[in-house]
C-alpha positions in Angstrom: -40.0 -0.1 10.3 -42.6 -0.4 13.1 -45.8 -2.1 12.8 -47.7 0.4 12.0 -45.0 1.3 8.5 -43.6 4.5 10.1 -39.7 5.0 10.1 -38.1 3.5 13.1 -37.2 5.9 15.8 -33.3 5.4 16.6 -30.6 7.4 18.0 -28.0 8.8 16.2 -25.6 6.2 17.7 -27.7 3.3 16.8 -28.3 4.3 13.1 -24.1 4.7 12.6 -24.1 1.2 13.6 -27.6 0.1 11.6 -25.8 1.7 8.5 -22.4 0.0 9.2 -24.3 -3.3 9.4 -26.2 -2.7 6.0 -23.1 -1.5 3.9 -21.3 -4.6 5.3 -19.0 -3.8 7.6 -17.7 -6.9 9.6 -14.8 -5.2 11.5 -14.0 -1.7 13.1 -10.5 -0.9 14.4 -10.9 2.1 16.6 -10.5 3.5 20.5 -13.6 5.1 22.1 -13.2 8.6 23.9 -15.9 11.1 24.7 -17.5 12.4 22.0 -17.6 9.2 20.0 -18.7 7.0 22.9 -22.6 7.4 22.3 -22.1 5.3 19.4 -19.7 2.5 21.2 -22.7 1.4 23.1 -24.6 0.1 20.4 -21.4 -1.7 18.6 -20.6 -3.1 21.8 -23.9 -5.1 21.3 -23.9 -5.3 17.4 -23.8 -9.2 16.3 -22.2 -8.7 12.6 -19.7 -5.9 13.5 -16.6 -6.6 15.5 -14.7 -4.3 16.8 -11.2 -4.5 17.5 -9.5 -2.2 20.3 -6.2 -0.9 19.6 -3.9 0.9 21.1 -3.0 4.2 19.0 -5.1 5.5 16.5 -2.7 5.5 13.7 -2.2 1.6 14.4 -6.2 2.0 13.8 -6.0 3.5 10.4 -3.2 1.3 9.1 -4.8 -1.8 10.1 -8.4 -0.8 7.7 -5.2 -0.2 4.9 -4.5 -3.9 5.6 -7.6 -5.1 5.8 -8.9 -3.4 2.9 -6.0 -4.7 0.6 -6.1 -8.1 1.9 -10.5 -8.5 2.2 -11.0 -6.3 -0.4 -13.9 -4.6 1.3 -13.5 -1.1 2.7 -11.3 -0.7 5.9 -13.1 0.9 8.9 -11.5 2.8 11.7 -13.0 4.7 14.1 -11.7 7.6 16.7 -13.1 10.2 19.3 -12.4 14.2 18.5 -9.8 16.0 18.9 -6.5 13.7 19.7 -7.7 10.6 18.5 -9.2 12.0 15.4 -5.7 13.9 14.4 -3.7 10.5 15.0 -5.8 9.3 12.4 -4.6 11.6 10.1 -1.5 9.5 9.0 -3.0 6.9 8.3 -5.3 8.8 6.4 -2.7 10.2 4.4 -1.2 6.7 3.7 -4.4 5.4 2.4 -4.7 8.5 0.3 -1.8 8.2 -1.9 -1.7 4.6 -2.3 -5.5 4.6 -3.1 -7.1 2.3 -0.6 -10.8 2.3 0.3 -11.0 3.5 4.2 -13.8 4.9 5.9 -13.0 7.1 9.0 -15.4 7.4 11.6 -14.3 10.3 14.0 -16.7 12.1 17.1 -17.2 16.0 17.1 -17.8 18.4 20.0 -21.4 19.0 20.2 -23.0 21.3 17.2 -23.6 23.8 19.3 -19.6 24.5 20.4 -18.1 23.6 17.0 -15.6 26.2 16.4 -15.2 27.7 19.8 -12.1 26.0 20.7 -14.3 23.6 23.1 -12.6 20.5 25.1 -11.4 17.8 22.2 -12.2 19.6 19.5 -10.2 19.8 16.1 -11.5 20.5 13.1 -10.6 17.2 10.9 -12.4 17.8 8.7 -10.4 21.3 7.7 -7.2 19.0 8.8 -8.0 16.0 6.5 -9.1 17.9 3.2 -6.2 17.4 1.5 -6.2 14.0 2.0 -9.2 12.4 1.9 -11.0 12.0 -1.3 -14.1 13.3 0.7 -15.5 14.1 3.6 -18.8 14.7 5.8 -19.5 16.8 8.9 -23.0 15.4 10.2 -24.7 17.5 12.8 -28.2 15.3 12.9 -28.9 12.2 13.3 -31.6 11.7 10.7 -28.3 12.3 8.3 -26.1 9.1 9.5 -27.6 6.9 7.2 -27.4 8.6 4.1 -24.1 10.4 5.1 -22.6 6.7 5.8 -23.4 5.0 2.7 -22.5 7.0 0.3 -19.4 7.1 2.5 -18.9 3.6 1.6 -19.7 4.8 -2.3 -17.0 7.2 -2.9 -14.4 5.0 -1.1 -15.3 2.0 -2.9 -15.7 3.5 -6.7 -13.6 4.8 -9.0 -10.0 5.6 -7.8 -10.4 4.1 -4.2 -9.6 6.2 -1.2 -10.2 7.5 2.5 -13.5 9.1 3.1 -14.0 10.7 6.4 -17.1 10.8 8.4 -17.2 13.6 11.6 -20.1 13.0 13.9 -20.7 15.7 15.8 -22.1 14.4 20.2 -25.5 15.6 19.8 -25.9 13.8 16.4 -24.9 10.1 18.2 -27.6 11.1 21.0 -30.6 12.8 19.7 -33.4 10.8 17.7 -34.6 10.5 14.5 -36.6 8.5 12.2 -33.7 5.4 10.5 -34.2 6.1 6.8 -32.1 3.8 4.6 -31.7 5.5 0.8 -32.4 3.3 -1.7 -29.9 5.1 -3.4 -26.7 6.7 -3.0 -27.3 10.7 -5.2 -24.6 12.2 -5.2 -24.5 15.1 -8.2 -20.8 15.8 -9.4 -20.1 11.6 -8.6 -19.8 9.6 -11.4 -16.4 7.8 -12.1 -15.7 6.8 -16.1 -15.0 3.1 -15.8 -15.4 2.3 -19.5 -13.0 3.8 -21.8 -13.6 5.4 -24.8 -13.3 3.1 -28.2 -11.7 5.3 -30.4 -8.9 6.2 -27.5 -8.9 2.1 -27.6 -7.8 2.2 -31.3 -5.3 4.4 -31.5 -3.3 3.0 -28.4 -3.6 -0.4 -30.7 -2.0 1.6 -33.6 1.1 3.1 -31.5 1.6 -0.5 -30.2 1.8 -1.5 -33.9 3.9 1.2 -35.1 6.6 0.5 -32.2 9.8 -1.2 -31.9 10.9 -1.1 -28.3 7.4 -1.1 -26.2 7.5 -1.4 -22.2 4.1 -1.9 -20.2 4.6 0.3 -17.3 2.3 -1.7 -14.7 1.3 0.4 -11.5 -0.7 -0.1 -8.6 -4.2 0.9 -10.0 -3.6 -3.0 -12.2 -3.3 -4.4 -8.3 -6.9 -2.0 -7.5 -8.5 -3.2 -10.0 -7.7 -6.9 -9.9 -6.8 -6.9 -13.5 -4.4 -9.7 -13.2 -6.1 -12.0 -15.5 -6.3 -9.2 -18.2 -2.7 -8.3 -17.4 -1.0 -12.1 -18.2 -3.7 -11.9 -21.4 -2.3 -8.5 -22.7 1.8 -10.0 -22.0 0.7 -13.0 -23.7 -1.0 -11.6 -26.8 1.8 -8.8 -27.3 5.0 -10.2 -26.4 5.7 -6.8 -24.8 8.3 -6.9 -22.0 6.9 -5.2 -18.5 7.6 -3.8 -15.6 6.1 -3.2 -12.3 6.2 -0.3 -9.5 6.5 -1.0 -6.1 2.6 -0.5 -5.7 2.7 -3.5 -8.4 4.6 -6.1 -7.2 3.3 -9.5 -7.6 0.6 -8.0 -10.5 2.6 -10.2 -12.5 5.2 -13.1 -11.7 9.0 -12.4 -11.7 9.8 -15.7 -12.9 8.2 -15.0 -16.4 10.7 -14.2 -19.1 9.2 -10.6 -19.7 9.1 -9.5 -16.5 12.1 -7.4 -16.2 11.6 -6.0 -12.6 10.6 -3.1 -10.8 11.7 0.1 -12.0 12.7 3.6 -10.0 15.4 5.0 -8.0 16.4 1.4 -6.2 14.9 -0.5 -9.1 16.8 -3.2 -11.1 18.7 -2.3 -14.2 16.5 -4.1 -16.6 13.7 -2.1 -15.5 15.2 1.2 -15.4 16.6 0.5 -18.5 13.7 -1.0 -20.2 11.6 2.8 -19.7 14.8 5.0 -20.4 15.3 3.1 -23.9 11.7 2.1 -24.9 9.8 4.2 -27.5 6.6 3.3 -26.3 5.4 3.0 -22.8 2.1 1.7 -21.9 1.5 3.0 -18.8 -1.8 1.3 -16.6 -2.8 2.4 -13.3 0.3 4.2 -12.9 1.1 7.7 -12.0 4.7 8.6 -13.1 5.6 9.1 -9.5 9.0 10.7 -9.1 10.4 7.8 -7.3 9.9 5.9 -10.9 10.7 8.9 -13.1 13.9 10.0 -11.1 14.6 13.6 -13.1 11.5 14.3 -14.8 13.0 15.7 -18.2 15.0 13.0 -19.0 12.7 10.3 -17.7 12.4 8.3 -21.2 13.3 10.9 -23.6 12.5 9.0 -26.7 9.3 7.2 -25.7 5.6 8.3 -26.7 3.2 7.4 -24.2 0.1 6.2 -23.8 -1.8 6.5 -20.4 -4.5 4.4 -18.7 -5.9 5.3 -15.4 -8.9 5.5 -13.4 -8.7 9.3 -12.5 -8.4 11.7 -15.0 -6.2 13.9 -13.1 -3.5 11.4 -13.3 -3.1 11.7 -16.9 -0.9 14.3 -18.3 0.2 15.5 -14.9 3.7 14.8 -14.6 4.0 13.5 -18.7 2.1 14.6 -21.4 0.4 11.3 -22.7 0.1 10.7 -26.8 -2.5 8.5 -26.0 -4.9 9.5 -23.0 -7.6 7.0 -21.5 -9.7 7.4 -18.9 -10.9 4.3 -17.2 -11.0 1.2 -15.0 -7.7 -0.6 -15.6 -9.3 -3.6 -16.2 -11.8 -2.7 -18.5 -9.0 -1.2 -20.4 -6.8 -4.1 -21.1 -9.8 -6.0 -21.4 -10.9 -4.2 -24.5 -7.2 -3.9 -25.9 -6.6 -7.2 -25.6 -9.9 -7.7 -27.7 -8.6 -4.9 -30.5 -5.0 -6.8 -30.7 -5.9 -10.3 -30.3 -5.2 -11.3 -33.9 -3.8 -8.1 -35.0 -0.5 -7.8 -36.8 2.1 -7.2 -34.1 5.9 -6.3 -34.8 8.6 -8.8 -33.8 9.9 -7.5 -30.5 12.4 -10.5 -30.3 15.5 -8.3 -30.4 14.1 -5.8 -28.2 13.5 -8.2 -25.8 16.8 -10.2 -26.0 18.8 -7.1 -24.8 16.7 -6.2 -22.1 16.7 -9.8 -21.1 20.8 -9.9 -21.5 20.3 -7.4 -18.6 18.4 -8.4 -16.5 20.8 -11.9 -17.0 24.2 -9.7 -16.6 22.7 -7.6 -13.3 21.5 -10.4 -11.3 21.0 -10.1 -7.7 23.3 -11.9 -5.9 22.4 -12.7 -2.1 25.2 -13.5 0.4 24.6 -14.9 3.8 26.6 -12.5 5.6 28.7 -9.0 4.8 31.7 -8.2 6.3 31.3 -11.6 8.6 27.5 -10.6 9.8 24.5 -11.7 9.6 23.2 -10.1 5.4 19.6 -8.1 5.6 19.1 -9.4 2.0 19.6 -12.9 3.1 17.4 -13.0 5.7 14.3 -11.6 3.6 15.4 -14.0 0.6 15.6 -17.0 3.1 12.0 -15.6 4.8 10.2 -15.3 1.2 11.7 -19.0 0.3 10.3 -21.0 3.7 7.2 -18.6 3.7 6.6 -19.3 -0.1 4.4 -17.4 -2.6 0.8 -18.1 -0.7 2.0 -15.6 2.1 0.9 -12.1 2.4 3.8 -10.0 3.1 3.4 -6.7 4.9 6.4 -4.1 5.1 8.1 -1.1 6.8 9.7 1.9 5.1 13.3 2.2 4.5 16.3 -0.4 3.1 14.1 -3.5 4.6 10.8 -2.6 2.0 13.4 -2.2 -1.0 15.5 -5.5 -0.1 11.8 -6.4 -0.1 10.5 -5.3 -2.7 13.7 -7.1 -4.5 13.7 -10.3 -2.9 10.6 -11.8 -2.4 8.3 -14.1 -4.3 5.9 -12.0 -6.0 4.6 -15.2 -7.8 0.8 -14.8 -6.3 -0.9 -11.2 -7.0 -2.0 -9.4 -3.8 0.5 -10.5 -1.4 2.2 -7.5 -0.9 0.9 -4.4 1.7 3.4 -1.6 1.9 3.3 2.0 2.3 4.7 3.7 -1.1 3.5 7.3 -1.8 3.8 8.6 1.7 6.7 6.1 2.8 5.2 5.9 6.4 7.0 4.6 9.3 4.8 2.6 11.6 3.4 1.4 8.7 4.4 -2.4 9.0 2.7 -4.1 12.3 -1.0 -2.6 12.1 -0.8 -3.6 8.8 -0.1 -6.9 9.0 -2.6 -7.4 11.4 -5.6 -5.5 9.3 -4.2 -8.4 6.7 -4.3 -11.4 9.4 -7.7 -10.1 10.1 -8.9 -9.7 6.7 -7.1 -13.4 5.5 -7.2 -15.0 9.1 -6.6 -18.6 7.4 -2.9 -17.2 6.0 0.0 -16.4 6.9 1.0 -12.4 7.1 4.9 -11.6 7.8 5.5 -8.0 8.6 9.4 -7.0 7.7 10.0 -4.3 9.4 13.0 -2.2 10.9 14.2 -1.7 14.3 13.4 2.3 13.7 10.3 1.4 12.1 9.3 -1.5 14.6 9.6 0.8 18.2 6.6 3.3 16.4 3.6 1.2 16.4 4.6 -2.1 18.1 1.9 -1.7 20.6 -0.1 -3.3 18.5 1.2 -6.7 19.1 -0.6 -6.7 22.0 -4.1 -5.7 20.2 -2.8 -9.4 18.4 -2.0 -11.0 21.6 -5.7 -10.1 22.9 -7.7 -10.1 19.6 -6.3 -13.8 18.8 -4.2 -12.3 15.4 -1.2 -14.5 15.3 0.9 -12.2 12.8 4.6 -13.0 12.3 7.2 -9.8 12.2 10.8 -10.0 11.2 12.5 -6.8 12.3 15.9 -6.2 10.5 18.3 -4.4 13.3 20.8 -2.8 12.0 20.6 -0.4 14.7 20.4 2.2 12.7 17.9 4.1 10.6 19.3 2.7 7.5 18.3 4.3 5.0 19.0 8.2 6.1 22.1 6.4 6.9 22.6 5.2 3.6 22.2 8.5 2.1 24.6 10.2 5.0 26.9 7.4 3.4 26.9 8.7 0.5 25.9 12.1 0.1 27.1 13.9 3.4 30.2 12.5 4.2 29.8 9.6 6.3 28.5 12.6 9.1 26.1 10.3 10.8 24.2 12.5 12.4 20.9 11.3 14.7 20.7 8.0 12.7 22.4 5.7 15.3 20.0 3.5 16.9 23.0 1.7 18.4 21.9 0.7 22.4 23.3 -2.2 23.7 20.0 -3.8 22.9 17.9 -1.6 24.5 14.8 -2.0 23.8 15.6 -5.8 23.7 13.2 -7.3 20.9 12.6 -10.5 22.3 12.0 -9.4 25.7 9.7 -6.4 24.8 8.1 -8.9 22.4 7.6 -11.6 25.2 6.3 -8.8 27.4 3.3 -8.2 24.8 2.2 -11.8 24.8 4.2 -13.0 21.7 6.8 -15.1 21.1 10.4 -13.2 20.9 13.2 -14.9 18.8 16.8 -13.9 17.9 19.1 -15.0 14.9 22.4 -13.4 14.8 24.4 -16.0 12.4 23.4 -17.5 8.8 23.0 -21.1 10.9 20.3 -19.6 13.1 17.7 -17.9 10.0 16.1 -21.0 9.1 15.7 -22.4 12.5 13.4 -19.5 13.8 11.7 -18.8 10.5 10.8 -22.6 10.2 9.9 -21.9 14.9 8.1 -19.2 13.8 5.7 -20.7 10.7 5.5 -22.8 13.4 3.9 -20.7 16.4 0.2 -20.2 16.0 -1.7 -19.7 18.9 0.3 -16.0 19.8 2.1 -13.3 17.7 6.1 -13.9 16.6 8.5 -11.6 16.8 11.9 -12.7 15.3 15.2 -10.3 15.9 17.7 -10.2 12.4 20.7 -8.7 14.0 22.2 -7.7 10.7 25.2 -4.9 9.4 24.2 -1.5 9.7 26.4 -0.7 6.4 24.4 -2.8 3.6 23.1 -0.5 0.9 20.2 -0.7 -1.1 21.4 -1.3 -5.1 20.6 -0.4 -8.0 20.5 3.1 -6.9 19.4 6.9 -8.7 20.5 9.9 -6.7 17.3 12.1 -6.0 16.7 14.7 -8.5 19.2 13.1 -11.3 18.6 11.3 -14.1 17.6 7.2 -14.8 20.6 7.1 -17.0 22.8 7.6 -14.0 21.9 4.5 -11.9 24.6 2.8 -9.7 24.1 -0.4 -9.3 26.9 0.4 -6.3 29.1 3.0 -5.0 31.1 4.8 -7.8 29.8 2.0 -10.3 27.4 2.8 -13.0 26.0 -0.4 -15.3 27.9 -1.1 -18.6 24.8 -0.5 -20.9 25.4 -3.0 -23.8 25.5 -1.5 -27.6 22.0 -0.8 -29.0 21.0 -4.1 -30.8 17.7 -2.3 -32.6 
């Protein structure tokens, strides 16, 4: 305001960055081009935002993901039109599916040359539709302010997701009165947190009335933070549970009822736990076909009942029994207060043979196979010397499931991967989004050599930006797991999935070049050493080299497309499911 009361008179450029400051935003990953630069001359003098310069826009958008799931605050990138908004876009998609609060800032051509094919311009908004769970196209500058917060608002509430904000030039450089809203109106809005009572009491009675009950934990538990409530519910029930990939570490894996993550390289227990229950209790999940493996024949004798945050979820893939709309937590918090007390079955014997399975299919870890260096053994040995307080960050392919498997998921949170759109690239601007949103922990990236030569650019954003992340890159020099499937589905014909270069690029070397430190271990002697160098190394980024066999598989395995009921837990070898004992 100005003395006399009036609105203060602001560019368009310094209201975005006004706004960002009053909704709270303490970081910005982003690379300035034309039509976004009006607005990188007031950040570049903003005291509460900082902005971090990277060096591809997509290592922009992953690194608000891993802020945002580390901080818990809403990720912020920011890019010019045209190019640098598009190479947002998988990012965008990535946040998207695994529902994490982003806010993308991109420039626009001028108002007056939108949709005449002008220099830089792309119409990201049409592009992004699909995936963002809304968007804005702001062609005045008296409309930053209100376009920006509830930006924030729809990212931040209800199912989180990406919400993109497209500023057209003339927007940033005109002037207009700054206007804060005192409050966000947005008619249509309004996300059901509480769940209804009644749907509360009957998903109490099915409980009651079953025999072989599974709590099918996703990643809307890890959203909502409804850890607490979680161990509770387990505690109360004496239900056995399992949890997704999005889930890992909702729960510990050392607790007796924890019977691992289910899906098509889930563990035994798991997968057998849903394709035997009669009951699953399904919270924050959304039957994703990774989990379900052949839809018709995904727990054929199992009633369900279905917690989630977005309506649209329920009933979409699997008709629920028992639908209930509503924050995750709020959820278990009120069934917990319905069956606290109540008169439960005995699940002992239920338990006891899912428990016999989990004990019969244990997962053995071997320093080497075939006389080299194991991939399993390096990400167990990594998860051990790192220990639970770490935040772990991974790639897509055999590394994230060994992952997934293999380390300890003791602590909830810990755990930043890319699961619905399974994005390569994923794993370094990740990590450091996380370092910068938990600067006081450690954050390991495990990524692959395929995944590793997309984005590692951003190892020098780290080197300059003082984010000392730590990435273990699993060579196999190979994309493993197309190989995998080229294994076993067509033929051994290994066709484009050979990375195989007589080191070239060499890790070390390329990671030296970036400012970090470059470490290789090529024997079972060497892990420990340059984990234990690396936990070590502070002031710079680490990069440590696994040279390991390209042939290790990822088991348990489902075939995509077939049934739970035929998982291998390797080649040719199918589990011997024990006798019913119910």
């Amino acid at each position: 305001m100005t003395d006399d009361g009036s609105p203060t008179l602001l560019t368009g450029a310094e209201a975005l960055v006004e706004s960002l400051e009053r909704v709270g935003v303490e970081v910005v990953f982003g690379i300035p081009g034309g039509a976004i630069l009006p607005a990188y001359d007031p950040l570049g003098q903003s005291k509460l935002v900082r902005h971090i310069l990277v060096r591809h826009e997509q290592g922009a958008a992953h690194a608000a993901e891993g802020y945002a799931m580390t901080s818990g605050k809403v990720g912020v990138c920011m890019a010019t039109s045209g190019p640098g908004a598009t190479n947002l876009v998988t990012g965008i998609a990535d946040a998207y599916m695994d529902s994490v609060p982003m806010v993308a800032i991109t420039g626009q051509v001028a108002s007056t040359a939108i949709g005449t094919d002008a220099f830089q311009e792309a119409d990201i908004r049409g592009i992004t539709f699909p995936i963002t769970k809304h968007s804005f196209l702001v062609t005045r500058a008296e409309d930053i302010p209100a376009a920006i917060k509830a930006a924030f608002h729809i990212a931040s509430t209800g199912r989180p997701g990406p919400v993109l904000v497209d500023l057209a030039k003339d927007a940033l450089t005109s002037k207009a009165p700054f206007r804060w809203p005192d409050a966000v109106d947005l008619p249509g809005y309004h996300p059901t947190t509480k769940p209804h009572t009644k749907q509360i009491r009957e998903a109490a009675k099915l409980i009651a009335e079953s025999s072989r009950p599974v709590f099918y934990v996703g990643g809307g538990v890890v959203k909502a933070s409804a850890f607490d409530e979680l161990a509770e519910l387990v505690k109360i029930t004496g239900i056995p549970l399992v949890t997704t990939l999005m889930a890992r570490g909702a729960f510990p894996d050392s607790h007796e009822l924890h019977m691992g993550m289910p899906g098509m390289h889930g563990t035994v227990s798991a997968v057998g736990a849903l394709q035997k229950a009669d009951l699953l209790i399904a919270l924050g999940t959304r039957f994703d076909d990774r989990v379900t493996g052949k839809l018709s024949t995904f727990a054929p004798t199992a009633r369900v009942i279905h917690a989630d945050i977005d309506p649209a979820e329920i009933s979409k893939n699997r008709v629920a029994d028992v639908p209930i709309v509503g924050d995750v937590r709020d959820v278990i918090a009120e069934l917990n207060g319905v069956l606290r007390g109540a008169d439960l079955p005995d699940y002992s014997a239920w338990v006891r043979y899912l428990t016999n399975l989990k004990d019969k299919y244990r997962d053995d870890v071997e320093p080497t196979h075939d006389g080299q260096l194991s991939p399993r053994y390096v990400i167990k040995r990594l998860g051990q010397l790192a220990g639970p307080d770490a935040y772990f960050a991974s790639g897509v392919g055999q590394h994230q499931m060994w992952a997934a498997h293999l380390l300890p998921f003791e602590k909830p949170g810990r755990w930043l991967n890319s699961g619905g759109a399974g994005t390569m690239g994923y794993c370094v601007p990740a990590a450091m989004g996380a370092k910068v949103g938990r600067p006081e922990s450690v954050v390991w990236g495990i990524d692959g050599d395929g995944c590793f030569q997309m984005t590692n650019q951003e190892l020098v954003t780290c080197t300059l930006n003082d984010i000392p992340i730590k990435i273990a890159i699993i060579n196999n020099e190979s994309l493993g797991m197309v190989r995998q499937w080229q294994t076993l589905f067509y033929g051994q014909r290994y066709s484009n999935t050979n990375l195989e270069s007589m080191r070239v690029p060499n890790f070390p070397m390329l990671a030296e070049a970036m400012g970090a430190l470059g470490l290789r271990a090529e024997t079972p002697e060497e892990v420990d050493a340059v984990i234990k160098q690396a936990m070590e190394t502070n002031d710079r980024p680490v990069v440590v080299e696994f040279v390991c066999h390209k042939d290790a598989m990822v088991w348990p395995m489902v075939a995509a497309g077939t049934s739970n009921d035929d998982i291998k837990i390797a080649r040719d070898m199918a589990p011997d499911w024990e006798d019913e004992v119910l």
